[in-house]
VOGU-3710 file (C-alpha; in Angstrom, 3 decimals, decimal comma):
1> xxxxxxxxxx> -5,800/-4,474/4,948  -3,400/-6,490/3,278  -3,846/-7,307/-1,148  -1,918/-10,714/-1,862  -0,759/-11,029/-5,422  -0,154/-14,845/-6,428  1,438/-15,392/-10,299  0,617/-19,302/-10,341  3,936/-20,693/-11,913  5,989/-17,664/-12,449
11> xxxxxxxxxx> 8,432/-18,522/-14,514  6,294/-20,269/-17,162  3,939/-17,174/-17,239  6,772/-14,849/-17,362  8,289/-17,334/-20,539  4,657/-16,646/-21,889  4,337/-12,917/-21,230  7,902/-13,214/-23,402  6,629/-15,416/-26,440  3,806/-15,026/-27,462
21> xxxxxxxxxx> 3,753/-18,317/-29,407  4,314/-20,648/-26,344  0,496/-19,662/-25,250  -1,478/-23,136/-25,522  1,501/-25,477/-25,817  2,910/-27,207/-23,574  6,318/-26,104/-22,055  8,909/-26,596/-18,937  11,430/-24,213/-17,720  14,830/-26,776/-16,827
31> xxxxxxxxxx> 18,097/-25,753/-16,393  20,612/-26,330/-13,614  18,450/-27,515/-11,180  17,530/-24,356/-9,986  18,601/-20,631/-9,154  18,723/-17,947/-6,608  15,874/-16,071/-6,841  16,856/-12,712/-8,551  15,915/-9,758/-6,616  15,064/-7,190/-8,778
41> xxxxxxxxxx> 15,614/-4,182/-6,117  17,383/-1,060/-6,593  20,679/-2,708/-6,359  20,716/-6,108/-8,505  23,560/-7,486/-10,468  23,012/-9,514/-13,124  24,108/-13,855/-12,496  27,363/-15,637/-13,348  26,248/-18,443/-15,373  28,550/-21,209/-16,857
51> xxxxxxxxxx> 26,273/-22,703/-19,398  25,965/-26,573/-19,172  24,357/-29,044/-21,610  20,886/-30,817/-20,500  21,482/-33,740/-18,444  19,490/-36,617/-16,861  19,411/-35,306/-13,794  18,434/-32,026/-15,143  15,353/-30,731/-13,178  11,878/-29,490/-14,207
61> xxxxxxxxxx> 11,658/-25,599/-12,561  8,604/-24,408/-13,625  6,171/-25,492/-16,231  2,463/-24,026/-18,545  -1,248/-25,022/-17,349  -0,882/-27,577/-20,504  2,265/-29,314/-18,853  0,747/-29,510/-15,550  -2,579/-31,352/-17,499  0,336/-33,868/-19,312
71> xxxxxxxxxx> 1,052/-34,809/-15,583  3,884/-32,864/-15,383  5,287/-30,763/-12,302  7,757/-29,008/-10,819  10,683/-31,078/-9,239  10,628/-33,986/-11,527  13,037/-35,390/-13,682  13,083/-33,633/-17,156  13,822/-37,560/-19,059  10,092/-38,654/-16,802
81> xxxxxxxxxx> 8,359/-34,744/-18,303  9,718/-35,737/-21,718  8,392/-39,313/-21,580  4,899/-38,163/-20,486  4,920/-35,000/-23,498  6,137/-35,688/-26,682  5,767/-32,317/-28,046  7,342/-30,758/-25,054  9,133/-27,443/-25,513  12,266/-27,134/-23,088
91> xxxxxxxxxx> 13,440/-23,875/-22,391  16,257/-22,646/-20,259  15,668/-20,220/-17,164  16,001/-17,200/-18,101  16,703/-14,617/-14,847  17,264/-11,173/-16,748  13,256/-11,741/-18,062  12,532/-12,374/-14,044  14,114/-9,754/-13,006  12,707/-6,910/-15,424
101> xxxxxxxxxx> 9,051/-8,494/-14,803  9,540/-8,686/-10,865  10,515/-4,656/-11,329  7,526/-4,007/-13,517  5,368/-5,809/-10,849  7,221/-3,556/-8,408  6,039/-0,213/-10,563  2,462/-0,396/-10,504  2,578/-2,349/-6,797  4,183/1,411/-5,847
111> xxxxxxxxxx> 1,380/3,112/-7,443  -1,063/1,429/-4,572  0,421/0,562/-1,970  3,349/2,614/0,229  4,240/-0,610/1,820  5,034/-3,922/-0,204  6,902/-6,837/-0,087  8,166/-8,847/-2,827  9,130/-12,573/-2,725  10,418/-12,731/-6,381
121> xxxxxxxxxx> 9,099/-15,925/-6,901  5,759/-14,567/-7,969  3,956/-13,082/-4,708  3,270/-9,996/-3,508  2,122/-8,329/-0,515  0,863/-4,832/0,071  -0,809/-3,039/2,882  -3,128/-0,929/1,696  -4,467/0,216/4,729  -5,517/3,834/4,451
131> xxxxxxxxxx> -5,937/4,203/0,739  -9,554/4,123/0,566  -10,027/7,623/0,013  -7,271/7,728/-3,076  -8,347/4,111/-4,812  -11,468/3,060/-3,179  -12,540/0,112/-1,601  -9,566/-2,440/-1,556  -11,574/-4,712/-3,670  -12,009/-1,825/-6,480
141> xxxxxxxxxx> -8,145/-0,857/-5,406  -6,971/-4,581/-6,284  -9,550/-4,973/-9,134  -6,941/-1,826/-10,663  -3,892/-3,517/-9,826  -5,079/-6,457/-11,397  -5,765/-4,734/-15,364  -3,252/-2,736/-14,702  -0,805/-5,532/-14,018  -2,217/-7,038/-16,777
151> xxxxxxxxxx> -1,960/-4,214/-19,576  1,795/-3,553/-18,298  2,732/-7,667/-18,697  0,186/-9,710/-19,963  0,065/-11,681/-16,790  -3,022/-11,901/-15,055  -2,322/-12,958/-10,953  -5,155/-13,753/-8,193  -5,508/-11,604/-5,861  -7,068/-11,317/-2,463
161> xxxxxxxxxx> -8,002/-8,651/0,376  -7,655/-9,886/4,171  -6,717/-8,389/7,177  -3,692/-10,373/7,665  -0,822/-11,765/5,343  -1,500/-14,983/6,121  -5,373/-15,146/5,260  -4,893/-13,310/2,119  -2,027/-16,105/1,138  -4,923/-18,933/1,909
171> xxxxxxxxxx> -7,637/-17,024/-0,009  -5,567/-16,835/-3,413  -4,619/-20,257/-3,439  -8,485/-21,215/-2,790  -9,076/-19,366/-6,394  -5,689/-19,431/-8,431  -4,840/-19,106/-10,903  -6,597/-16,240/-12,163  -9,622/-13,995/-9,643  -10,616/-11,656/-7,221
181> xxxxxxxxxx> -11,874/-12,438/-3,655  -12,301/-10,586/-0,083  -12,206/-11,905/2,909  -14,312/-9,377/5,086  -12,461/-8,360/8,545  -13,887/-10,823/11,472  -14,547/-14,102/9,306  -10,897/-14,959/8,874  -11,748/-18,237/11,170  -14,980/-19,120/9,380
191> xxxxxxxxxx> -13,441/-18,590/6,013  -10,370/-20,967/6,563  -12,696/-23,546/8,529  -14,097/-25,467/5,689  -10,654/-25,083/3,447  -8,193/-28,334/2,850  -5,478/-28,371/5,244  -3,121/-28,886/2,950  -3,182/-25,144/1,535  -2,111/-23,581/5,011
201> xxxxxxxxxx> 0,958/-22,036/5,155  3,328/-24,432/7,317  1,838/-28,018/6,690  4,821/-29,756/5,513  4,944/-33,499/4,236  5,466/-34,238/7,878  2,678/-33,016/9,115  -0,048/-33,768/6,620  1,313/-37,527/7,233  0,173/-37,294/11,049
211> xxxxxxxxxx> -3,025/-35,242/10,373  -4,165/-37,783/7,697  -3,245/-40,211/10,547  -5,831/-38,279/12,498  -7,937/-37,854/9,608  -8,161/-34,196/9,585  -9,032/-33,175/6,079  -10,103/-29,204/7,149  -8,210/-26,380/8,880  -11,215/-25,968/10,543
221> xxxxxxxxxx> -10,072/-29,043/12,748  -6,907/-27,761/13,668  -8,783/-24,501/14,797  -10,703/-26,357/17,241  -7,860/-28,414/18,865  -6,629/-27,049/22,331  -2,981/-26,183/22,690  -2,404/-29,276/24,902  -3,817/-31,098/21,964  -1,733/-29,315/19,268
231> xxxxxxxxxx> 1,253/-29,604/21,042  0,870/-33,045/21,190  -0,370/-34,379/17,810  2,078/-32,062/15,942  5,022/-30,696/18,617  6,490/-27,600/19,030  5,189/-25,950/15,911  1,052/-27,180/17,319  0,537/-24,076/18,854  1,514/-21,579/16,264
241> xxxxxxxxxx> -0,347/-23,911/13,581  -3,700/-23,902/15,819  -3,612/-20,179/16,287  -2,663/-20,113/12,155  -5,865/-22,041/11,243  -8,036/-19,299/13,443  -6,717/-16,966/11,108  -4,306/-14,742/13,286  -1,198/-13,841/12,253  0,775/-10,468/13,575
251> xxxxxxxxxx> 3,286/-10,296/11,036  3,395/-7,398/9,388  4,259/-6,620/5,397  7,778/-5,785/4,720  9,100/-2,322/3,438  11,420/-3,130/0,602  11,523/0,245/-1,046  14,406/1,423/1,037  16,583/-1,925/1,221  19,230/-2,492/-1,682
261> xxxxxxxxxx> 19,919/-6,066/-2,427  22,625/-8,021/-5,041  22,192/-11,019/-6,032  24,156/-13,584/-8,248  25,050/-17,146/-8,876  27,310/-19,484/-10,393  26,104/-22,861/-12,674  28,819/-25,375/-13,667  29,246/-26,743/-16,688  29,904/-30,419/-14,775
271> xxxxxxxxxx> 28,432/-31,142/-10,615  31,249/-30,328/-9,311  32,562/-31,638/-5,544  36,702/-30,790/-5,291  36,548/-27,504/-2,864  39,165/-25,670/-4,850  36,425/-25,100/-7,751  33,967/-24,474/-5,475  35,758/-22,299/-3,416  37,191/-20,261/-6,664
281> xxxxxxxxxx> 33,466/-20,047/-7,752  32,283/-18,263/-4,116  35,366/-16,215/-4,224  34,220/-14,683/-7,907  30,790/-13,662/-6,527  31,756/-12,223/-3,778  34,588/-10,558/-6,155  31,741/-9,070/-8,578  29,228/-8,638/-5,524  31,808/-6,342/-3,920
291> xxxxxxxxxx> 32,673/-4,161/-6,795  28,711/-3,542/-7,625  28,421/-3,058/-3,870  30,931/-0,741/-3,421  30,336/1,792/-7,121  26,694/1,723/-5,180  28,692/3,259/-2,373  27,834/0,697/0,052  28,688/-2,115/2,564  26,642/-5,096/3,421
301> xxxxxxxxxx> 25,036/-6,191/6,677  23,487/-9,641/5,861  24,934/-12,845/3,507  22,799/-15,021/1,644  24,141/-18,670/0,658  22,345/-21,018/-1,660  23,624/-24,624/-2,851  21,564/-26,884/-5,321  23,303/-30,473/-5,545  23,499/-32,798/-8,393
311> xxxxxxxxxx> 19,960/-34,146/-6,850  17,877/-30,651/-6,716  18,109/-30,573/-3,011  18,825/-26,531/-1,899  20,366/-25,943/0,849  20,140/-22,132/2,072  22,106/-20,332/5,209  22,117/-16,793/6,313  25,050/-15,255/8,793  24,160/-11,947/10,000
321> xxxxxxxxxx> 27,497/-9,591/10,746  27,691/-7,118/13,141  29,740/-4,397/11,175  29,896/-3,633/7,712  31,407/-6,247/5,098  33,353/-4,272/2,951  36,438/-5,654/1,058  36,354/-8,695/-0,710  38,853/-10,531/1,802  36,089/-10,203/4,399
331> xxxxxxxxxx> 33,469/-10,880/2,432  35,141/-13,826/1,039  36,120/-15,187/4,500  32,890/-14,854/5,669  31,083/-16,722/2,734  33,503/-19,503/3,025  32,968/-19,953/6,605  28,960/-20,132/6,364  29,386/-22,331/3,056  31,330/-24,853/5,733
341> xxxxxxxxxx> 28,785/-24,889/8,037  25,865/-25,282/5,181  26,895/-28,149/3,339  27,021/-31,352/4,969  26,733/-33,865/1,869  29,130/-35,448/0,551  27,134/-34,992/-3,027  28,277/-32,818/-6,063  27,163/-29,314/-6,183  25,965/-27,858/-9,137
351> xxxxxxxxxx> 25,208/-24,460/-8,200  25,909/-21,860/-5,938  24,215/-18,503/-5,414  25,552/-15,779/-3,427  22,956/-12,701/-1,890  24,044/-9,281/-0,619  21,286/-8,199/1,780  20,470/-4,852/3,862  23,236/-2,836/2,075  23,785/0,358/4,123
361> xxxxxxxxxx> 25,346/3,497/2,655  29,570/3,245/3,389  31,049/6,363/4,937  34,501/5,363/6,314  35,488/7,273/9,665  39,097/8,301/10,240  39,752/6,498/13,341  43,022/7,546/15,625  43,384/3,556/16,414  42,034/1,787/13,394
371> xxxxxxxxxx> 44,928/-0,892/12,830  47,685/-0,814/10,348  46,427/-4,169/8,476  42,915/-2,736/7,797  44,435/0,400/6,022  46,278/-1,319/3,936  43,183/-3,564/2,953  41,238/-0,431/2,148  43,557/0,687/0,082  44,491/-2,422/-1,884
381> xxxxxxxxxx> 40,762/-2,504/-2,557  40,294/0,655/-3,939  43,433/0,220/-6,297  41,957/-2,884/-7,021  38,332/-1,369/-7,822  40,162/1,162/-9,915  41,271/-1,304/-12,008  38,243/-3,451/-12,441  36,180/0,047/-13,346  38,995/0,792/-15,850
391> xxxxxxxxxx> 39,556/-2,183/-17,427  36,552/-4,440/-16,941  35,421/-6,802/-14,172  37,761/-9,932/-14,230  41,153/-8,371/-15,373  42,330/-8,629/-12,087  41,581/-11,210/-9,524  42,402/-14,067/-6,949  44,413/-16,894/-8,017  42,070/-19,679/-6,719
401> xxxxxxxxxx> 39,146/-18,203/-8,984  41,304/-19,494/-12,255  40,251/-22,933/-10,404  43,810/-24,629/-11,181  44,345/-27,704/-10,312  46,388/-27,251/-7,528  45,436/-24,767/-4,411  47,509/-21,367/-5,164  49,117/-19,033/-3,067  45,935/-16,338/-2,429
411> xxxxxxxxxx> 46,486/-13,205/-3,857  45,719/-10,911/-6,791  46,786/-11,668/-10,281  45,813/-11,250/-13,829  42,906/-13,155/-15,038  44,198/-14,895/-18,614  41,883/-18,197/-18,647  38,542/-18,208/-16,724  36,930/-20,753/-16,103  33,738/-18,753/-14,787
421> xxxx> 32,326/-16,244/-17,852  30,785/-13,319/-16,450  27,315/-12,181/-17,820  27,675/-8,534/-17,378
//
């Protein structure tokens, strides 16, 4: 049995759990267009953040239950939110707060569940198969997640009990923002029948154009199409989407207690679009990234790139090596390369993010051929590290992360003027 935990508009509540005082009022989170979602495992560095002033094309991230009533959602224009609430209270995201609540969540999800999976963003899956005989029924086992979530934040989620991640995810967005509901094992397909299509995992804007062409309003209609007929009506992805809306799904929830994961990102103070900034910003992630990475004792297996433009479209790419990333030249070669093949607009970017993923414990083998260069790498980097630990992250770096205006020769140097301020 799988327990789906959905916090309706995550960063507002968290904003909320925070201050007190914002409860009833109406409220957006805006900032930079939008972040990286912080992953609050065991190995999470904290953002580089280069403050910028509110702008017109600054977005609306997240915003209260009153907001939402004012006409206000995610995605639009913070000048339009304004317009629509005069007494609207703009705050900044703030991704220390998300991180310590995601964590929390995390505790008491650990307490129930020896499998979970966290999305950051507000949702969480465990498998509590088995645990019958140490919490009861998984409707009295979530019913104690639930106050307990709530007497440890203040936030109350909705939850639901299925046999599958995917039914659970439908049944908490049929009752959000606040309950309790079970789906009992064998009426997945007569519990999503009768449920608006538009809540299924998968319906894009593309696809609820050609079912409202069809006029399906149900999932239940999806359910009863054949494949022929799914494949044709909405392509390659008809198949998987028929057998969705019967309510099977084999994917299974996620062990993150065991994976390490660091995560940071960079905001500009202006949209920026001349590659040497850019560049010198992805060079001092991967610079801070690597240090964390490596104190942890560790080397990375999986790269994580995130670009917001000027416009609030993200763009996100993953490159997947096949040995450890260790020193910063490598990691910084290979960051560069997949931030070449992501971005393919010619529009300012005003933030980049930068994710460490399945970190795997270092333990360097003396090998009788392992080439000169590589040696002298390893060793420049642990001088390097030596340094940084001594004296504090940013003494000592690149020359293209001081973001001059010319392209310098690469190479290490002493960091006098930064343009990118470190939260540490």
């Amino acid at each position: 049995m799988v327990c789906h935990l959905n916090i309706v508009g995550f960063k507002a509540a968290v904003a909320a759990a925070k201050d007190r005082s914002l409860r009833g009022r109406p409220y957006v989170i805006a900032g930079a267009g939008g972040d990286i979602r912080a992953d609050p495992v065991c190995c999470t560095n904290r953002p580089v953040s280069l403050r910028r002033p509110p702008c017109r094309r600054t977005l609306v991230l997240d915003c209260s239950p009153e907001a939402i009533r004012a006409g206000i959602t995610p995605g639009m224009a913070l000048a339009v939110a304004e317009r629509r609430e005069k007494n609207l209270t703009i705050l900044p995201p703030d991704i220390p707060a998300y991180e310590a609540m995601n964590k929390e969540l995390e505790k008491v999800a650990a307490c129930y569940a020896p499998v979970w999976e966290n999305d950051c963003a507000g949702n969480l899956y465990l498998d509590i198969t088995g645990t019958t005989y140490c919490f009861g029924p998984p409707a009295d086992c979530s019913s104690r997640m639930l106050r307990e979530i709530l007497e440890q934040t203040s936030i109350r989620p909705a939850a639901a009990v299925a046999s599958n991640k995917l039914v659970s995810k439908v049944a908490t967005r049929t009752i959000r923002p606040t309950g309790l509901i079970q789906v009992q094992n064998g009426t997945e397909a007569e519990f999503l029948s009768h449920q608006d299509i538009r809540i299924l995992p998968g319906m894009g804007p593309g696809l609820l154009r050609t079912a409202a062409v069809t006029g399906m309003r149900e999932i239940g209609e999806i359910a009863a199409l054949t494949v022929p007929e799914a494949l044709a009506l909405f392509g390659k992805r008809g198949p998987l989407l028929r057998s969705m809306a019967q309510g099977i799904d084999g994917s299974r929830v996620k062990e993150e207690s065991g994976k390490q994961r660091i995560t940071q990102q960079a905001d500009f103070n202006e949209d920026v679009i001349d590659d040497t900034a850019i560049r010198g910003a992805i060079e001092t992630l991967c610079e801070n990234g690597g240090l964390k990475m490596r104190n942890e004792k560790s080397g990375l297996c999986t790269l994580r790139l995130a670009v917001i433009y000027s416009d609030g479209i993200e763009v996100q790419s993953t490159v997947k090596t096949k040995r450890l990333l260790v020193t910063d030249s490598e990691i910084m070669a290979t960051a560069y390369g997949l931030y070449q093949k992501t971005v393919n607009r010619r529009i300012r970017i005003r933030s980049i993010g930068l994710s460490f993923e399945d970190l795997a414990h270092l333990c360097y083998q003396p090998d009788l051929f392992e080439p000169e260069k590589e040696i002298k790498n390893r060793h420049l980097q642990e001088a390097v590290d030596k340094i940084q630990n001594r004296y504090g992250t940013g003494k000592i770096t690149r020359g293209i992360c001081l973001q001059s205006a010319s392209m310098p020769t690469l190479g290490y140097g002493v960091l006098s003027a930064p343009k990118l301020q470190l939260n540490q």
